[in-house]
N, C-alpha and C positions, 0 to 999 in steps of 0.2 A: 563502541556500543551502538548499537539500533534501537530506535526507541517510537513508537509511534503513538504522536500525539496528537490529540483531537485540539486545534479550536475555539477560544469563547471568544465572541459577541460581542461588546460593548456597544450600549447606547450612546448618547451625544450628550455632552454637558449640553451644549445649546437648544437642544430640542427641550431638556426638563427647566433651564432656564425661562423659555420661551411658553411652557406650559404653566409656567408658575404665575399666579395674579397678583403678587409683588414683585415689584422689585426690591425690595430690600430682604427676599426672602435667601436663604440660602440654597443654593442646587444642591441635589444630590445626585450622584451617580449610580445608576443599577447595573450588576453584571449577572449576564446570564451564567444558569448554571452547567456546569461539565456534564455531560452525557453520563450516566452512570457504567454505560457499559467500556465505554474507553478508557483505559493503560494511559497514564499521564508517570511524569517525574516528576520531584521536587527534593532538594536536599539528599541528590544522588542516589534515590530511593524511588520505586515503583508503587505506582498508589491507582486502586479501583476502589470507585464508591468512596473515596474519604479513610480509607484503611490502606496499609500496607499492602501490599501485592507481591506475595513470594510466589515463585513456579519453578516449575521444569519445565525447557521447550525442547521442542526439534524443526528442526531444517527439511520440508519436503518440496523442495523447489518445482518439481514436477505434477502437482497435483490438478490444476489446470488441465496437466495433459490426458488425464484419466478421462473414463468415461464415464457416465451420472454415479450407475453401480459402483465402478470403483472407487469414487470420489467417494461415498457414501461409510462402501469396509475401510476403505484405508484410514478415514477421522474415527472409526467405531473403534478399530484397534488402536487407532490412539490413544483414545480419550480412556480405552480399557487400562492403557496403561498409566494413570494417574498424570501423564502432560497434560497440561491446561492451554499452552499457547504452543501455535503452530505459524512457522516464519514460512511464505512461499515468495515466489517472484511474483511483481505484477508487472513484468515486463516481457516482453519476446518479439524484437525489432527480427523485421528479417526485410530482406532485398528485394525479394521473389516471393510470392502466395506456396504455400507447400503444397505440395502433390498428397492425395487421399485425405483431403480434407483435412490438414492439418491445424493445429492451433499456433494463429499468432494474434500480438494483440496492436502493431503498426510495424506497416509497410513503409518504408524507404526506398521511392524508384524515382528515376527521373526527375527529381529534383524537391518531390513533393512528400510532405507525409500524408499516410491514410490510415484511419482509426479505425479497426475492425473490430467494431461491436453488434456481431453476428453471432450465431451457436459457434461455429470456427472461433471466435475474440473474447471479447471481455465477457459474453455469455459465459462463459466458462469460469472464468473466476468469479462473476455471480452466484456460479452453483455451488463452488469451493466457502464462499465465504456465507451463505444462505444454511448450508449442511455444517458447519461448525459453530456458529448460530444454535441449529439444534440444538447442540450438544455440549451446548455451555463452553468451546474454546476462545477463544481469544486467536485473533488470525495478524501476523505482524506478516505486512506490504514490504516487501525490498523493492524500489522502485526505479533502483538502475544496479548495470554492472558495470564492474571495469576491469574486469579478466579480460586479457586480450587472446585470442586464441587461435590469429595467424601467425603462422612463424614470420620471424628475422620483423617482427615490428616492436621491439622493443629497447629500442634505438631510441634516446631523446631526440635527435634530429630529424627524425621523421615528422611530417606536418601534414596530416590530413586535412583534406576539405572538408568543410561545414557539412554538416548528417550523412559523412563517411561511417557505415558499420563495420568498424574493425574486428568486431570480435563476433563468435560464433551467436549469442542469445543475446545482441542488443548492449545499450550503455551507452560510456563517454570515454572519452581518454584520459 
């Protein structure tokens, strides 16, 4: 199961200790509250706002790669269809920068990684997740893969070097 959770805060005992004008007072601890709009679990159960959280999702891993327009119908028709939460990638490691302006969101060359948050990178899932926002969904981050998608590598004996992309869209082994 995938589940994306926001999150909380906690203040320091020692700070409200250290604010208090006794010592013999007792501290308290404050904790910030959960963002209302964030899918948390508890007791095996999905909870927004302090209620139960039932849905229907789908899976559009690709939306990223849309363009504003498309990004825009393909959540309308979504959301037309009473899904609430939409699962995409927020991953796309590649080797090589793609040709026609493609979308990735880190580069793996030469030893180094690079974070591409240009209109080509993370702009893009900006727009994904800004346009679902509109529209009241709920947007669940898959934040790695582990589909391997060259042949003859799934062999346990194989031993990639450290930030080898084995697979076609990024991940881990």
């Amino acid at each position: 199961m995938r589940v994306a959770v926001h999150g909380v805060a906690l203040t320091a005992l020692a700070a409200t200790a250290l604010a208090s004008s006794s010592l013999s007072a007792t501290p308290t601890r404050k904790v910030a509250k959960r963002h209302n709009n964030f899918v948390s679990t508890s007791d095996g159960k999905f909870h927004l706002g302090g209620k139960c959280f039932f849905h229907i999702s789908t899976t559009a891993y690709w939306l990223a790669q849309l363009s504003d327009d498309d990004i825009t119908t393909t959540l309308t028709a979504i959301n037309a269809t009473g899904i609430k939460v939409v699962r995409t990638w927020a991953f796309n490691d590649v080797t090589e920068i793609p040709p026609n302006n493609g979308t990735y969101f880190q580069l793996l060359a030469n030893g180094t990684v690079t974070i591409n948050d240009g209109p080509t990178g993370l702009q893009r899932l900006d727009k994904v997740i800004s346009e679902a926002e509109k529209l009241g969904l709920k947007v669940q981050l898959t934040l790695t893969n582990n589909w391997n998608a060259l042949p003859d590598t799934s062999s346990a004996s194989l031993d990639f070097p450290s930030g080898f992309l084995s697979n076609a869209y990024g991940g881990m082994d």
